[in-house]
N, C-alpha and C positions, 0 to 999 in steps of 0.2 A: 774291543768290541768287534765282533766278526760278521760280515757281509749277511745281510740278509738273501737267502738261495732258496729261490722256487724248489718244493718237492715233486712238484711233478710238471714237469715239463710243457707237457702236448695240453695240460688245463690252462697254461700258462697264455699260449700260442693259440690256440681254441676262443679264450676269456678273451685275447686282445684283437683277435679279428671279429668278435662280437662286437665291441664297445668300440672300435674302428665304423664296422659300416653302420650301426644302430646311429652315432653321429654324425655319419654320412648323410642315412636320409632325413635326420637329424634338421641338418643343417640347409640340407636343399628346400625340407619342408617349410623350411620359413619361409619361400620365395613365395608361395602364393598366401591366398585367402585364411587364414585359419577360422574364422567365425567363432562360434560357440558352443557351448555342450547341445545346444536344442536345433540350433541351426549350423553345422558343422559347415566348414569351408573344403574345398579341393587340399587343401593341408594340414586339415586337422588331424587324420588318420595315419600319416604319416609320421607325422611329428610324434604321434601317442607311441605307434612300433616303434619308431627310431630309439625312443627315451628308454620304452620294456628292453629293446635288444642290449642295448647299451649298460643296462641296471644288469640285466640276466651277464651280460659281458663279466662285469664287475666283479659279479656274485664268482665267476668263476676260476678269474684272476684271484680273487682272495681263498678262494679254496686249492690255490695252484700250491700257497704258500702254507697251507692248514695239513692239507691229507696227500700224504705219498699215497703216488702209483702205485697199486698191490696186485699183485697178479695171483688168480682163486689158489686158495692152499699157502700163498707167504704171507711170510711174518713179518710185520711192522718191525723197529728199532726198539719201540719200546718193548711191546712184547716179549722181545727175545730178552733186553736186559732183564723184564721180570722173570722168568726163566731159571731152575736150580742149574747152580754149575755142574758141571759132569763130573763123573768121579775120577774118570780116566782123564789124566792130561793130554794133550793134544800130540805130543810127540811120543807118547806111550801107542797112540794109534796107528794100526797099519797103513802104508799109504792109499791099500784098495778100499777102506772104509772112511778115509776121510771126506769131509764135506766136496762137493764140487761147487762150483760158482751154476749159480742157478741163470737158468739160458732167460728165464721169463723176468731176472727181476730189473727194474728201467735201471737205465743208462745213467751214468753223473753227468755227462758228455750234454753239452745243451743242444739242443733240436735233435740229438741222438734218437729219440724214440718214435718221433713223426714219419708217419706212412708217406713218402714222398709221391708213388703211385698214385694214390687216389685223390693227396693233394692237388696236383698238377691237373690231373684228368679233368676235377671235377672246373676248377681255373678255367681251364681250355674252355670244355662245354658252354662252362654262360659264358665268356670271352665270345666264344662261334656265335653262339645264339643274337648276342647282342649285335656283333659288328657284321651280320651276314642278314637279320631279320628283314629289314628295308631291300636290299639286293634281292634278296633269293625268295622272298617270301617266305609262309607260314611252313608251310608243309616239308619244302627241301632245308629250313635252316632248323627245325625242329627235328629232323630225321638226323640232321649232321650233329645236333644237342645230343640226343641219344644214343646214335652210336662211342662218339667221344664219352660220353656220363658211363657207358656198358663197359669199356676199357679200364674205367678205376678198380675194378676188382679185377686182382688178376688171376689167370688161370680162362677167362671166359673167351668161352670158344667165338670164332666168327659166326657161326648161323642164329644161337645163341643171341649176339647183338645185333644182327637184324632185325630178330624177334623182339626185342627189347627196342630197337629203332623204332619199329613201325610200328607197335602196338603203344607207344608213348606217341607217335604222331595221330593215328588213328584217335587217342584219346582228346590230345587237342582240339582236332578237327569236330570232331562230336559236341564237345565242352563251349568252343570259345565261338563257332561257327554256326552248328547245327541251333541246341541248347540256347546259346545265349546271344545266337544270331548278330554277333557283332562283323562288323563291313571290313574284314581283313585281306591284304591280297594273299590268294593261297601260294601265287607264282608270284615273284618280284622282276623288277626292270631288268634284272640280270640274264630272267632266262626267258623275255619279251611278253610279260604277263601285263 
């Protein structure tokens, strides 16, 4: 009997950091109040994301092992088996018309296919956001979230992630300040706010 092997890798990896943090808040959500459907506690809403991310998790892990990676224009395994043989043998063929290894199709290599770039990037960002929010306050730990979140795609120029800095901070400040008038320091103790 031969190992069961994820077909697609990055759903694999994708599904299990889903169903990771979905029981994450999962499990924190138990610490408080849950109440009831009518009178909901500080944990009920919590708990209800954590269980969907978790399930949605699942759902994707199990499609990890259902549907290979297809990249637009290839062709599945089966496909091709269904496929009439060719008439010319393969060695009957010149070497400039033989098949080439297709650049698009994933990798057997495991974690071979994941974008490390905007993994990491995007890691960092809420990492900064969280361990700098209390320090630095809203506005310079949100500017430092967005320039880092700007850097996962690459090729983006610097003025580029300015613009994307500050028009994401800009936005907070409007939303969570303005809007919803909640009592946040804009400055943190770090830079004497």
């Amino acid at each position: 009997m031969r190992a069961l092997r994820p077909r697609s890798t990055s759903d694999l990896v994708s599904g299990l950091i889903f169903v990771g943090l979905g029981a994450a808040f999962a499990v924190g959500a138990l610490g408080y109040d849950l109440g009831s459907l009518l009178e909901m506690g500080p944990g009920y809403v919590p708990l209800a994301l954590g269980l969907v991310l978790a399930a949605l998790g699942a759902v994707i892990v199990a499609k990890a092992y259902v549907a290979p990676d297809l990249a637009p224009g290839a062709v599945s395994d089966d496909a091709a088996s269904d496929a009439p043989p060719s008439a010319t043998p393969p060695s009957a063929t010149p070497p400039s018309d033989r098949a080439k290894p297709d650049p698009d199709a994933p990798d057997p290599r495991p974690l071979a296919g994941i974008q490390w770039r905007p993994t990491v990037a995007i890691f960092a960002a809420v990492g900064f956001f969280a361990l700098t929010v209390d320090g630095l306050g809203l506005l310079p730990a949100t500017f430092g979230t967005g320039l880092l979140a700007a850097m996962a795609r690459s090729g983006t120029r610097p003025l580029r992630a300015l613009v994307i800095a500050v028009g994401l901070t800009l936005a907070s400040w409007i939303i969570f300040v303005v809007l919803l008038q909640l009592r946040l320091a804009l400055f943190g103790d770090w830079l004497g706010g």
